[in-house]
PLY file of the C-alpha trace (Angstrom):
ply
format ascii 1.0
element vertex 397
property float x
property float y
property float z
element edge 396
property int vertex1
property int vertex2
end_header
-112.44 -9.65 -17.92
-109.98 -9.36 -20.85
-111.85 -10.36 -24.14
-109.52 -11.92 -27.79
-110.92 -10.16 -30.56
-107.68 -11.84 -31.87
-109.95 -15.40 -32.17
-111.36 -16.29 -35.44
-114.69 -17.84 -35.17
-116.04 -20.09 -37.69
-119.14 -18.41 -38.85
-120.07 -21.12 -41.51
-123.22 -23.34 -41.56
-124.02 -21.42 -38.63
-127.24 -19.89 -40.33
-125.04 -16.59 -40.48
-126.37 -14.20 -43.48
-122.49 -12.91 -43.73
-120.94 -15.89 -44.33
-123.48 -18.37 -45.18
-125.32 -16.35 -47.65
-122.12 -14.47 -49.79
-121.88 -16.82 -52.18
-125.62 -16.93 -53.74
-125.98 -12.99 -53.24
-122.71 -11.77 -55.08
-122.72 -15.03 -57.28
-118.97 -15.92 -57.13
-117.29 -18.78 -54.62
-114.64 -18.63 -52.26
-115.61 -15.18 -51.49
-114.36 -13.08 -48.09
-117.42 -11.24 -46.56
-116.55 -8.09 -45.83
-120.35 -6.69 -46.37
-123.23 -6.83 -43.90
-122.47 -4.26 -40.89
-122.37 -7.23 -37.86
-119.13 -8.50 -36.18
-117.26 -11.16 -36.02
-116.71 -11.01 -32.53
-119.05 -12.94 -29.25
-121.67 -10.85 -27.91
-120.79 -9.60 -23.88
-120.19 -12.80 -21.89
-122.83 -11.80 -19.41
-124.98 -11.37 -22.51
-123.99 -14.90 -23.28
-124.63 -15.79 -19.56
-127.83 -14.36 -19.47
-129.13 -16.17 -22.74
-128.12 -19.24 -21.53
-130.08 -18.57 -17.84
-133.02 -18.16 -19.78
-132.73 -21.38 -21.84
-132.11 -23.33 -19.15
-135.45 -22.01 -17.54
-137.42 -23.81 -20.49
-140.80 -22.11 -20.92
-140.69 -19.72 -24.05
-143.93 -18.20 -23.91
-145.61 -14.41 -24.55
-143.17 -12.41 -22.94
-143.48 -8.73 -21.64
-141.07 -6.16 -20.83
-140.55 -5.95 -17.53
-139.55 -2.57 -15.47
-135.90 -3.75 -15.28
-135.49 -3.64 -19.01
-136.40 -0.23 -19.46
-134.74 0.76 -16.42
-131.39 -0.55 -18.55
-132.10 1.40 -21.14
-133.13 3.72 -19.72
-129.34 4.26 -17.36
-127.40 3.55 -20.40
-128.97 6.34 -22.14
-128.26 8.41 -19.19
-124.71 7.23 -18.24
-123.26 6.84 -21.93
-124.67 9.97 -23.63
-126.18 11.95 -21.10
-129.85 12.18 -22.34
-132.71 11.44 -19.81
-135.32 9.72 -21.11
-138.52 8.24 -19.74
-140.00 4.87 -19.42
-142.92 6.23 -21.60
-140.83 7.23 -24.72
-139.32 3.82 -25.27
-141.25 1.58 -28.14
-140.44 -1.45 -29.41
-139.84 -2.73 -32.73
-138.48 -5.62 -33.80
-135.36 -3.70 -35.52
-134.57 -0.14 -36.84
-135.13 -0.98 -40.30
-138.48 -2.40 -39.65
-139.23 0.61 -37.38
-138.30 3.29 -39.98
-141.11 1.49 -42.29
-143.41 1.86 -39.71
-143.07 5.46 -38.96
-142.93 6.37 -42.98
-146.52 4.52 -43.20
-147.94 6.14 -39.55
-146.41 9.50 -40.36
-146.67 9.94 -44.15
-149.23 9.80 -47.17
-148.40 8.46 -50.57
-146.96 10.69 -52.49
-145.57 12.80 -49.57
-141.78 13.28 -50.15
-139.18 12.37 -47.72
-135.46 14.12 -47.55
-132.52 11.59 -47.45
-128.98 12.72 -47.60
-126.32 10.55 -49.61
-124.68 8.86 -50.13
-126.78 6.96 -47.19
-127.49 3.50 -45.93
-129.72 2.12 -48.63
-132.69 0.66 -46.66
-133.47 4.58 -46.36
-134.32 4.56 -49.63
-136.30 1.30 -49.54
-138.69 1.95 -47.01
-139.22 5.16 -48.87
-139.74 3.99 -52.22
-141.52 0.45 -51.17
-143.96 2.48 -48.98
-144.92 5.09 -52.20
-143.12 7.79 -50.89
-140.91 10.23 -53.15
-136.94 10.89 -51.99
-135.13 13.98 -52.02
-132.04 13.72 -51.91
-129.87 16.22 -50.13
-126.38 14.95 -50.98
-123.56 15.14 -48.57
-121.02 17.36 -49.81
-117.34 15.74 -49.42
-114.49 18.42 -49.15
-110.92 17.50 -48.24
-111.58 13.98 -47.46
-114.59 14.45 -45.40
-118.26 14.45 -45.85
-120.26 17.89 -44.60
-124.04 18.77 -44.91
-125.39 20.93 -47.86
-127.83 23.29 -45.56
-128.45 25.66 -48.39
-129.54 22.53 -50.96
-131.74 20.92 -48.43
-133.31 24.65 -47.96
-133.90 24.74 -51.98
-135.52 21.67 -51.97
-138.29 22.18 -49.30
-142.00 22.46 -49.98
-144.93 22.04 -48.59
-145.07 18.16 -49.84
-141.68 17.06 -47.42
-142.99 15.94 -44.46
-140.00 13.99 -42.99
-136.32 13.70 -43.01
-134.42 10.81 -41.84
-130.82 11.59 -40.67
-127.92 9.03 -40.25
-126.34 10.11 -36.43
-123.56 8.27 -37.01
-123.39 8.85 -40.41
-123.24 5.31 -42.52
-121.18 5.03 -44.48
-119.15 7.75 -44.03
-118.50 7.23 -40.48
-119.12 11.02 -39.37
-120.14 12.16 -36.21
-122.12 15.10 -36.56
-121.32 17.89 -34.44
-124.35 19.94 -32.50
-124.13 23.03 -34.44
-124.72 20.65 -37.51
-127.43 19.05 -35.77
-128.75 22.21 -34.83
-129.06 24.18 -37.78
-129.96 20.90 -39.43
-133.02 21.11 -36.24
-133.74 24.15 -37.14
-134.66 24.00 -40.79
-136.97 21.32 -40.14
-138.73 23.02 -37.43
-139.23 26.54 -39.75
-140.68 23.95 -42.14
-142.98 21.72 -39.83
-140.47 18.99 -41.20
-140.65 15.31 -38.17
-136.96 14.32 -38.23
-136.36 10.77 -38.02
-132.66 9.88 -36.69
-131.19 6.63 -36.50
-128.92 6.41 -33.98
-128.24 2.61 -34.03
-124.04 3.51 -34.82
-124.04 5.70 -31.64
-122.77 3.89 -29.31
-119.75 3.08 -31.32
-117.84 6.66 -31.41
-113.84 6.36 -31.62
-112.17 8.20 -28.77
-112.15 12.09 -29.57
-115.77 12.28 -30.58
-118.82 12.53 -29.16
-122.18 11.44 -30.26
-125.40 13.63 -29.22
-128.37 12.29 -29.48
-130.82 14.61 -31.61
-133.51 14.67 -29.48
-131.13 15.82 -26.33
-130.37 18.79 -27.56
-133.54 20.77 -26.79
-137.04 20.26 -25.26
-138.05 21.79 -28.80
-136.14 19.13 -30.94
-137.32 16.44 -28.75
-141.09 17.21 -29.15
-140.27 17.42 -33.09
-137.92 14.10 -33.55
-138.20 10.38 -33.48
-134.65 8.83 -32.24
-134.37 5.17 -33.53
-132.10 2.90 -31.12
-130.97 -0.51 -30.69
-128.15 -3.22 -29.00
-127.65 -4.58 -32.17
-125.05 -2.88 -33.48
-123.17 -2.01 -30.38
-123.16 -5.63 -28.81
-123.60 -7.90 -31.65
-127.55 -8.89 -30.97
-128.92 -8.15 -34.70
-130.31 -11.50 -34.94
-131.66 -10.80 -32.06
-134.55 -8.71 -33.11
-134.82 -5.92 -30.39
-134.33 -2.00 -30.98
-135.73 1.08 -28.54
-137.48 3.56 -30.59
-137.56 6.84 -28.30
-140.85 9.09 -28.81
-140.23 11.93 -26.39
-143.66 13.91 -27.84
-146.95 12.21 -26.64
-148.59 12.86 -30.04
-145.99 11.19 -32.11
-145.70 8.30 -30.15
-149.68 7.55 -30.06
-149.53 7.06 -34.16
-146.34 4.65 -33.33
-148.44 2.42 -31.27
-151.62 2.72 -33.11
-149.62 1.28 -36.12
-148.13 -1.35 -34.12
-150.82 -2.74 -32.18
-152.70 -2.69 -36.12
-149.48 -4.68 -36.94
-149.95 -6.81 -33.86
-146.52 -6.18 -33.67
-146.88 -5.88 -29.75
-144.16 -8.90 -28.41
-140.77 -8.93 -28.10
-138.25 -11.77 -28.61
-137.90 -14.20 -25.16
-134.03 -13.65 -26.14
-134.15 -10.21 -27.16
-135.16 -8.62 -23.63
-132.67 -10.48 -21.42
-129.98 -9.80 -23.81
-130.77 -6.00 -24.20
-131.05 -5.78 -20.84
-127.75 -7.92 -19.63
-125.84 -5.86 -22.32
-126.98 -2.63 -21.16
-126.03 -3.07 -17.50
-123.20 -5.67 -18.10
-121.86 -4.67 -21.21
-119.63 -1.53 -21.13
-116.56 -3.73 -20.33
-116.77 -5.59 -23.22
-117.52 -2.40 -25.69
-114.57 -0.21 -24.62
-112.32 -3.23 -25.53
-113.99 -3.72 -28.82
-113.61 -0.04 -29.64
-110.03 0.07 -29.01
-109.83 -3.19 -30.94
-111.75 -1.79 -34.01
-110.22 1.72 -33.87
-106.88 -0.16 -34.17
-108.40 -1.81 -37.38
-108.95 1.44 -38.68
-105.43 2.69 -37.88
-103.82 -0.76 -39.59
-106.17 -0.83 -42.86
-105.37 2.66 -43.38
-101.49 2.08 -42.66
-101.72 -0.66 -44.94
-103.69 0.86 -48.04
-101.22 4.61 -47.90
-98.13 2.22 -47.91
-98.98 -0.52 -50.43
-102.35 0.15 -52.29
-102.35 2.97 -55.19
-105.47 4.74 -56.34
-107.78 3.79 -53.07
-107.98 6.35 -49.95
-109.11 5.91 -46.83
-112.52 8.06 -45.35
-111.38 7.93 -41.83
-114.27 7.09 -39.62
-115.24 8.55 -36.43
-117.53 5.98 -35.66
-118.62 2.36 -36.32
-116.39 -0.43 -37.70
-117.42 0.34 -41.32
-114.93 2.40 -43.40
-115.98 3.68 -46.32
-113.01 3.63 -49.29
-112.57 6.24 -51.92
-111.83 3.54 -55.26
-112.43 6.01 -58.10
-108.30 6.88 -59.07
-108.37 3.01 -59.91
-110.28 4.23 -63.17
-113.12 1.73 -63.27
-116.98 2.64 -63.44
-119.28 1.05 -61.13
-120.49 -2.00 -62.47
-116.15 -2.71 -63.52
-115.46 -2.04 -59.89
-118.17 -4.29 -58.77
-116.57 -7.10 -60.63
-113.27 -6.60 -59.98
-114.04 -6.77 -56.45
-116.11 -9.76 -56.76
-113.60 -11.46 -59.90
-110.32 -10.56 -58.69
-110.39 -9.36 -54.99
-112.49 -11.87 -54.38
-113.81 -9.82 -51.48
-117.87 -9.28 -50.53
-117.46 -5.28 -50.21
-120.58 -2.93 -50.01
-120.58 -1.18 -53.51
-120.89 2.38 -52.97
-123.26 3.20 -55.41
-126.02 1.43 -53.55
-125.95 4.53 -51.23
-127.67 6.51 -53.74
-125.69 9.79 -55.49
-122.60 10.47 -54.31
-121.41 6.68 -53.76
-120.11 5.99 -57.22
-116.78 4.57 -56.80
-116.72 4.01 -53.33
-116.68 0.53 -51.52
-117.88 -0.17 -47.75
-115.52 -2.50 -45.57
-116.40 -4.38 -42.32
-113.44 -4.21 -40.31
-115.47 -5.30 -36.94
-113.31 -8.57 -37.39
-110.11 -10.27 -36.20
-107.52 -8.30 -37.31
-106.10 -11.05 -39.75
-109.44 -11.03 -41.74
-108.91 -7.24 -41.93
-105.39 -8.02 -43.80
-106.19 -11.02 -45.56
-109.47 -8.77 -47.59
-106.50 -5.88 -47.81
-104.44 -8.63 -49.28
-106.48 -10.01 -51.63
-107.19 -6.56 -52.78
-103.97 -5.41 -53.13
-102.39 -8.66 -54.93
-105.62 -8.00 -57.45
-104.72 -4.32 -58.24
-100.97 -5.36 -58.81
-102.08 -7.96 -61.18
-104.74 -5.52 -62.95
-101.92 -3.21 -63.30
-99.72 -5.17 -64.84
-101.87 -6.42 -67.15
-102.58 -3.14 -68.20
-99.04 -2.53 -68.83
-98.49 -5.78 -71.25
-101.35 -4.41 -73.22
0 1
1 2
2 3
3 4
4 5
5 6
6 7
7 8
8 9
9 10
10 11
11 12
12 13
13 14
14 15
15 16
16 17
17 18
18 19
19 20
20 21
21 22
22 23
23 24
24 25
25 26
26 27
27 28
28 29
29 30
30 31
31 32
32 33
33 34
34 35
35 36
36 37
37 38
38 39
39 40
40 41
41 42
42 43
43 44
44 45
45 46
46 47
47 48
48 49
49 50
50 51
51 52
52 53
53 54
54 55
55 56
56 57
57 58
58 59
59 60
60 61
61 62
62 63
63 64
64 65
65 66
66 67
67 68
68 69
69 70
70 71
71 72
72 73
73 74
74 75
75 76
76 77
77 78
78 79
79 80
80 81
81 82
82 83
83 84
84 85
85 86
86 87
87 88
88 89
89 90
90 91
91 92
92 93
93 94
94 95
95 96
96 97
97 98
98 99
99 100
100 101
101 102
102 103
103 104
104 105
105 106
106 107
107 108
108 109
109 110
110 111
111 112
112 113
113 114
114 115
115 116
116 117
117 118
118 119
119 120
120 121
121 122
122 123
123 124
124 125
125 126
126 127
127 128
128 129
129 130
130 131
131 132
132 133
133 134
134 135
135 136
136 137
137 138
138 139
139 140
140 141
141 142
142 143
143 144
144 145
145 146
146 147
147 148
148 149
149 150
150 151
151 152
152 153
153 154
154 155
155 156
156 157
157 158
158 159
159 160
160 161
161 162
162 163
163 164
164 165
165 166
166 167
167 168
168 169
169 170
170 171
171 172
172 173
173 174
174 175
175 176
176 177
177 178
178 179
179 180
180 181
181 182
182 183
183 184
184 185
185 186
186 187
187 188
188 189
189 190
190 191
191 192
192 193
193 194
194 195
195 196
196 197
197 198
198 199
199 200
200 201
201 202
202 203
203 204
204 205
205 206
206 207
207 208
208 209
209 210
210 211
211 212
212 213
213 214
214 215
215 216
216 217
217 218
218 219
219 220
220 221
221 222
222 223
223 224
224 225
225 226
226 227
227 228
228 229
229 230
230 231
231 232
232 233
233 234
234 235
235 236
236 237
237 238
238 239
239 240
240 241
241 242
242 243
243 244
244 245
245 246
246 247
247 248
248 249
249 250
250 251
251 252
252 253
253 254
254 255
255 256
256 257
257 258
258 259
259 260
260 261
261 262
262 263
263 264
264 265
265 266
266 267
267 268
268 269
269 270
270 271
271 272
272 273
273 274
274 275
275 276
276 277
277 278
278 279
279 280
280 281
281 282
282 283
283 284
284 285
285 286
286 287
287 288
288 289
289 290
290 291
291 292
292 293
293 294
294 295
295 296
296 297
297 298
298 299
299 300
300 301
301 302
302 303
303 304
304 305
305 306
306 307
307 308
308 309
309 310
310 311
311 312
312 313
313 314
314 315
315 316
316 317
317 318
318 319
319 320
320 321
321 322
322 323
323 324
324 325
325 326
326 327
327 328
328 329
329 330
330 331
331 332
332 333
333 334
334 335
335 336
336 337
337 338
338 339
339 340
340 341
341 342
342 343
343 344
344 345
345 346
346 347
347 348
348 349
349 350
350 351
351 352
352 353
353 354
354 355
355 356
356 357
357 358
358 359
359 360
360 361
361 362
362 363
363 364
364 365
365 366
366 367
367 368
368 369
369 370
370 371
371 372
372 373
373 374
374 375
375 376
376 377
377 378
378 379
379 380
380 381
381 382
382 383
383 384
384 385
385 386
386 387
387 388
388 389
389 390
390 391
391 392
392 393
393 394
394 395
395 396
């Protein structure tokens, strides 16, 4: 079926943490969310189908995970990105974030230090910090408008206290899709220094046409036994609230600590919802997601048309993936907590400030463009009518 990605929907007083919960976390009114990475678009309607099946059945007991939804995961893993995985690898947690908390606790001590590399989604740093970890940070380098990895910094900062490293694949913010000789060397330092790499992978399934996303643990038998590859529908479908991501354990030994620390969590059932949606989108969902990448990879091509033609001092960091684009602000002059407020003040646009990303993201804001196009320019809009007006106040002065 043909799907509108053209339709606004009216996200308000719908319990929606984008739209109903901007204006008491950035403080100012009449604000356009442009922040927290879900869409704005309806799930798969086969997804939708299936939810509705399983309300109309009525009984929303203890649920289990039947053979079927592996076996979707399981084929989609297969058919989309060619990695075979087994029934036995697949975990459950209730979302990635929650997940990478659980494997810093099962997998670390306190005091153990974990490598990061910025500027990075934030909750990397949370679950770190929150859990009594130490960061090192092995910061991104960004050379002619794109971000690369700094192998011989992350090799000067090893010792025998890192224990893990969690790598963006997708990178987010950045949008990069990291090749496999990046992922390989990057492999191979952590195996010369007995280092578990942690990847989330929740972004992969939304590569732009001219890229390819490998999973980590599908390159080798060697990086498989030495990786933990963190999954999940929510991104790809629009299921976050949802609750359901597929963490994939290939080695036996690693994945025994997962479930010890679950089943201590009694964190052993899985959303009623959750499973039949996974599973529908998995086996009933491709439709739907190559129209909403060619949707969102048009969004790219018109925000970035738009900001080169009428919008001085902010470039565009092209992404390669996912429907967040991450802008370069710092020719507009400000410092972070002036372009925080000007966004919030003047825009009057919800961005993701870049310096939440940890070093490296001063200056830069995040955008959701996984929106009706006409969102997409109204936020450009708003921006650009704000920067004219800054401007020329700067001149009367």
């Amino acid at each position: 079926m043909i799907y509108n990605f053209d339709k606004e929907i009216n996200r308000y007083n719908s319990a929606s943490a984008k739209w109903d919960e901007t204006e008491n976390l950035f403080g100012e009114k009449e604000l356009l969310p442009m922040w927290v990475a879900d869409m704005d678009f309806k799930s798969p309607e086969p997804v939708i189908e299936a939810i509705k099946q399983k309300a109309e059945h009525g009984v929303f007991g203890y649920t289990t995970r039947p053979d079927s939804f592996y076996e979707a995961i399981i084929q989609w893993m297969k058919e989309r990105h060619s990695w075979n995985i087994q029934k036995e690898w697949i975990c459950f947690s209730l979302g990635v974030v929650p997940a990478l908390s659980y494997i810093v606790q099962a997998y670390t001590n306190p005091g153990d230090k974990i490598v990061i590399q910025p500027p990075v989604y934030y909750p990397f740093t949370n679950v770190i910090v929150e859990n009594g970890r130490q960061i090192v940070h092995n910061q991104l380098k960004f050379e002619n408008g794109q971000y690369k990895m700094d192998f011989e910094d992350l090799r000067n900062k090893l010792d025998e206290d890192v224990k893990m490293l969690i790598l963006c694949n997708p990178h987010n913010p950045s949008g990069r899709v990291w090749t496999e000789d990046e992922l390989v060397e990057l492999g191979n330092i952590c195996i010369e220094n007995n280092i578990l790499i942690v990847s989330d992978e929740i972004h992969g399934d939304l590569v732009f046409k001219g890229k390819t996303h490998i999973p980590f643990a599908a390159i080798s038998e060697e990086f498989a036994m030495n990786s933990i590859v963190c999954t999940a529908p929510s991104k790809t479908f629009n299921l976050a609230g949802l609750q359901t991501s597929n963490i994939i354990i290939p080695n036996p030994h690693i994945r025994d600590k997962f479930t010890a620390l679950m089943n201590k969590l009694a964190l052993r059932h899985t959303n009623t919802f959750g499973i039949v949606a996974t599973e529908s989108a998995y086996r009933y969902g491709e439709e739907w997601l190559e129209q909403a990448l060619d949707y969102m990879q048009k969004n790219v091509e018109f925000l970035t048309e738009y900001i080169e033609k009428n919008i001085e001092g902010v470039k565009v960091i092209k992404p390669e993936a996912s429907y967040l684009v991450w802008l370069d602000c710092r020719e507009l002059g400000f410092d972070k907590e002036e372009l925080q407020q000007f966004m919030l003040k003047e825009a009057k646009v919800a961005f993701n400030q870049g310096y939440t990303y940890g070093p490296g993201g001063e200056g830069f804001i995040r955008v959701n463009i996984g929106c009706p196009r006409s969102i997409v320019h109204e936020g450009l809009e708003r921006l650009h009518k704000a920067i004219i007006k800054s401007k020329n106040f700067a001149a009367k002065k």
